[in-house]
C-alpha positions as CSV (number, residue, x, y, z in Angstrom):
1,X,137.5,164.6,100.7
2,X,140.2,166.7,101.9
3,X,139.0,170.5,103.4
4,X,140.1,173.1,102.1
5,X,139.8,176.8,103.5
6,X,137.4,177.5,101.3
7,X,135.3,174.5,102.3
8,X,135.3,176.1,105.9
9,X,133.6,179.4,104.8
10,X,131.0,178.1,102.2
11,X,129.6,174.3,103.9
12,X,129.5,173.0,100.0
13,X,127.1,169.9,99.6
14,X,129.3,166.6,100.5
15,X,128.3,162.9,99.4
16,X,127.7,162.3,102.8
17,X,124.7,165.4,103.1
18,X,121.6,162.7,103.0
19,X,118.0,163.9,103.2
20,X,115.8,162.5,106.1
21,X,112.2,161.2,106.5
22,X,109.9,163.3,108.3
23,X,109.3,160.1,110.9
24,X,113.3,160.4,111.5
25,X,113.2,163.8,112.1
26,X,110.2,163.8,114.4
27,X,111.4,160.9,116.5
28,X,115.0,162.6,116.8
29,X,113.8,166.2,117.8
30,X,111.7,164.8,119.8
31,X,113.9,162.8,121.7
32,X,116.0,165.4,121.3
33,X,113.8,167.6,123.1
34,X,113.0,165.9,126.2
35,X,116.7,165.2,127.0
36,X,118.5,168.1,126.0
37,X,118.8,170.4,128.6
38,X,120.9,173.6,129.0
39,X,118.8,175.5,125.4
40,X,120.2,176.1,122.3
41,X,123.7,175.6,122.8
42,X,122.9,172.2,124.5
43,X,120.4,171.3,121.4
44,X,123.0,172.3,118.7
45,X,125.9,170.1,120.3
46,X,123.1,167.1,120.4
47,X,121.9,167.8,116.6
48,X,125.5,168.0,115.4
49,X,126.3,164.7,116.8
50,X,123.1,163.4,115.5
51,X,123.1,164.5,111.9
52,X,126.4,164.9,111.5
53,X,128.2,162.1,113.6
54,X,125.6,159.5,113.9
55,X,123.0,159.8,111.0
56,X,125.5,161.3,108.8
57,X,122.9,163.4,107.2
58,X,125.2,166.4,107.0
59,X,129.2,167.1,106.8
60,X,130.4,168.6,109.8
61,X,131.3,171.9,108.0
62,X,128.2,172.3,106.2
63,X,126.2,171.7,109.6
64,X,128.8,174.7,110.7
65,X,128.0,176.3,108.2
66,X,124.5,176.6,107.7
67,X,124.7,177.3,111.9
68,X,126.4,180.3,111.3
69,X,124.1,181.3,107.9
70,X,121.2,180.6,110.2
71,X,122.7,182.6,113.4
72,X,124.0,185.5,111.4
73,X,121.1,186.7,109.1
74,X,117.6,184.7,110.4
75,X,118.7,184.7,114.2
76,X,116.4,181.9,114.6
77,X,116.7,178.9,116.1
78,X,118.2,176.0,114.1
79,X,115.5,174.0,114.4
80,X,113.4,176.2,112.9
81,X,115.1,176.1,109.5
82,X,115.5,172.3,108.8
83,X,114.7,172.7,105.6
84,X,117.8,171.5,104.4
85,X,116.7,167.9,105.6
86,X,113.2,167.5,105.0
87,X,111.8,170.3,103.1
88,X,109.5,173.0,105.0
89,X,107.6,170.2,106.6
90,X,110.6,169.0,108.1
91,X,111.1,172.1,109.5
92,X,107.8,172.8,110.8
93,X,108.0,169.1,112.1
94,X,111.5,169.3,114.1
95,X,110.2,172.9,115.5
96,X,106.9,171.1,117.1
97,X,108.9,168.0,118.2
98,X,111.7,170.1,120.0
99,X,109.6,172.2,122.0
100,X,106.3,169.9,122.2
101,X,107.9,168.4,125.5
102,X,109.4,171.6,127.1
103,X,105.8,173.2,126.5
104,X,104.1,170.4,128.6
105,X,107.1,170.0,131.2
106,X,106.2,173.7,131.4
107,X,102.9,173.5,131.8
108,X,102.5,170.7,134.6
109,X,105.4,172.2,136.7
110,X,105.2,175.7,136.5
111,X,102.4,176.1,139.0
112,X,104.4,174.0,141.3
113,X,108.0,175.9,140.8
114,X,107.3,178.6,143.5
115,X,106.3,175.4,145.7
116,X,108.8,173.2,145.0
117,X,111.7,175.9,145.1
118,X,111.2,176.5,148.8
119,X,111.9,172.1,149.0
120,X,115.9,172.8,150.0
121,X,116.3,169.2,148.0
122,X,114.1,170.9,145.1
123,X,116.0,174.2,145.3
124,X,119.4,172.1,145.3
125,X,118.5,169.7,142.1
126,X,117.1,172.9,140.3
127,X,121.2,174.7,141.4
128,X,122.8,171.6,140.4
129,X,121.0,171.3,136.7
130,X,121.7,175.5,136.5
131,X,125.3,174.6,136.8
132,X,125.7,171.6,134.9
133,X,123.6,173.3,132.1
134,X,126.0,176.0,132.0
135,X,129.4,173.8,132.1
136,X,127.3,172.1,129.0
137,X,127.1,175.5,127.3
138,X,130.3,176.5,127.8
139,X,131.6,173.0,126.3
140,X,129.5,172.9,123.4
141,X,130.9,177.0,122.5
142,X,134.5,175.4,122.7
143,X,133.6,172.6,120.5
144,X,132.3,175.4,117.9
145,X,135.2,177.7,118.1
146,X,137.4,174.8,117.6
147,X,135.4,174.6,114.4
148,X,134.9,177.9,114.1
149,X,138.9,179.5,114.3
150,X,141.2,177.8,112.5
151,X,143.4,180.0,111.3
152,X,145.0,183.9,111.9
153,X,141.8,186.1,110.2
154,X,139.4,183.5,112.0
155,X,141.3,183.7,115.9
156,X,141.4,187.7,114.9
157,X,138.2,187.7,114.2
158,X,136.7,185.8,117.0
159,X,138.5,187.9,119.8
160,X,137.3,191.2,118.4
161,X,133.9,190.7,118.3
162,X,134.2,189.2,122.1
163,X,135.9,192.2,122.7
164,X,133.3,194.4,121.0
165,X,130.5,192.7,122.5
166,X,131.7,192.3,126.2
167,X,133.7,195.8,126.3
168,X,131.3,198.0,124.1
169,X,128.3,196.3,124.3
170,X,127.8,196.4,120.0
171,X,124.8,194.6,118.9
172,X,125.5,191.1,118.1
173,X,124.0,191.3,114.6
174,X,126.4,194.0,113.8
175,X,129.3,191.6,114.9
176,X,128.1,188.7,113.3
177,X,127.7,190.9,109.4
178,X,130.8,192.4,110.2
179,X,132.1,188.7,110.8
180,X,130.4,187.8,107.6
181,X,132.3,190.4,105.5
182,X,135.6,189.7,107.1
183,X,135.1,186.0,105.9
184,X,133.9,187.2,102.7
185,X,137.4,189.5,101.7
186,X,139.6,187.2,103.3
187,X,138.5,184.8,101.0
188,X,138.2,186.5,97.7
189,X,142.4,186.3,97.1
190,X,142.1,182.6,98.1
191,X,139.4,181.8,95.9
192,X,140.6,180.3,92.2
C-alpha cells in the first residue's frame, strides 16, 4: 500500500494492524522491560521494532501515529495506552509488565546505590550505561524525526518548536497543540 501524505498525518488502520493476546503482550513488555534501558525513548524504539517490524501488529505510520496522539494530548507513556492491541486489559497488562522489573531492580539495589557508587568499577559501569543510554536516546529521536519530517511544513515545523522550547523555554504541550494545528491546516487543501 503506497503512503500518501495524508497517511503520514492520520496512521489509518492497515491490513497488517493485528490485535495481540494478552500472554503476547505480557511476555513482550516484560521482556521488554528488563532489557530496555535508557526510558522511554529506549522502550519506544524496542516497541516499534516489536510490533511494528517483528510482530507486525501495527503499520509503521500508525504506531507514529498513535505516538504522537498519545504524546500530544494524554502525555502518558505509551505503554499505558495499549489499548489499540489488547483492549484495556492489554493496557493495564503491558503497564505492569514494563515496569514490574524496574520496580524490583529498584527495590533490591537502591539501598546499595550510595554503597556501590563509591566502588570506582561500580561508579564507572553506572558512567558507562549513563552514556550509552543517552547515545540510545539520541538514536532512537533520529529514527522518529526521520519519520516524523518528511517534507517542508514538517522540517518547519520541527525546528520551530526546538527553537521555541530550547530558546524560550514554551511549554511542550503548547508546542506539541500548536504542532497539531499546523498538521491539521496544512492538510485541509491536500485532503480530497
Amino acid at each position: 500500500m503506497a503512503e500518501t501524505p495524508s497517511s503520514h498525518t492520520t496512521g489509518s488502520l492497515s491490513e497488517a494492524d493485528r490485535k495481540a493476546s494478552l500472554g503476547q503482550l505480557a511476555t513482550l513488555f516484560l521482556r521488554l522491560g528488563v532489557t530496555a534501558f535508557g526510558g522511554p525513548a529506549a522502550h519506544i524504539a524496542m516497541m516499534e521494532d516489536a510490533v511494528v517490524n517483528r510482530r507486525r501488529w501495527l503499520g509503521r505510520q500508525r504506531f507514529l501515529a498513535l505516538l504522537g496522539v498519545l504524546l500530544a494530548f494524554l502525555r502518558a507513556d505509551l505503554v499505558a495506552r495499549l489499548h489499540w492491541l489488547a483492549g484495556g486489559k492489554g493496557a493495564v497488562l503491558a503497564t505492569v509488565a514494563i515496569f514490574l522489573p524496574a520496580f524490583f531492580l529498584v527495590a533490591f539495589t537502591g539501598p546499595l546505590l550510595p554503597r556501590l557508587r563509591k566502588s570506582k568499577t561500580v561508579s564507572a559501569l553506572l558512567d558507562g550505561v549513563n552514556a550509552a543510554s543517552l547515545g540510545l536516546m539520541l538514536a532512537v529521536e533520529l529514527l522518529l524525526a526521520r519519520a516524523a519530517i518528511f517534507d517542508l511544513a514538517t522540517a518547519l515545523t520541527a525546528i520551530g518548536s526546538a527553537t521555541l522550547l530550547l530558546r524560550f523555554k514554551v511549554n511542550p504541550t503548547w508546542l506539541i497543540l500548536t504542532g497539531a494545528a499546523f498538521g491539521i491546516i496544512y492538510s485541509v487543501p491536500h485532503v480530497r
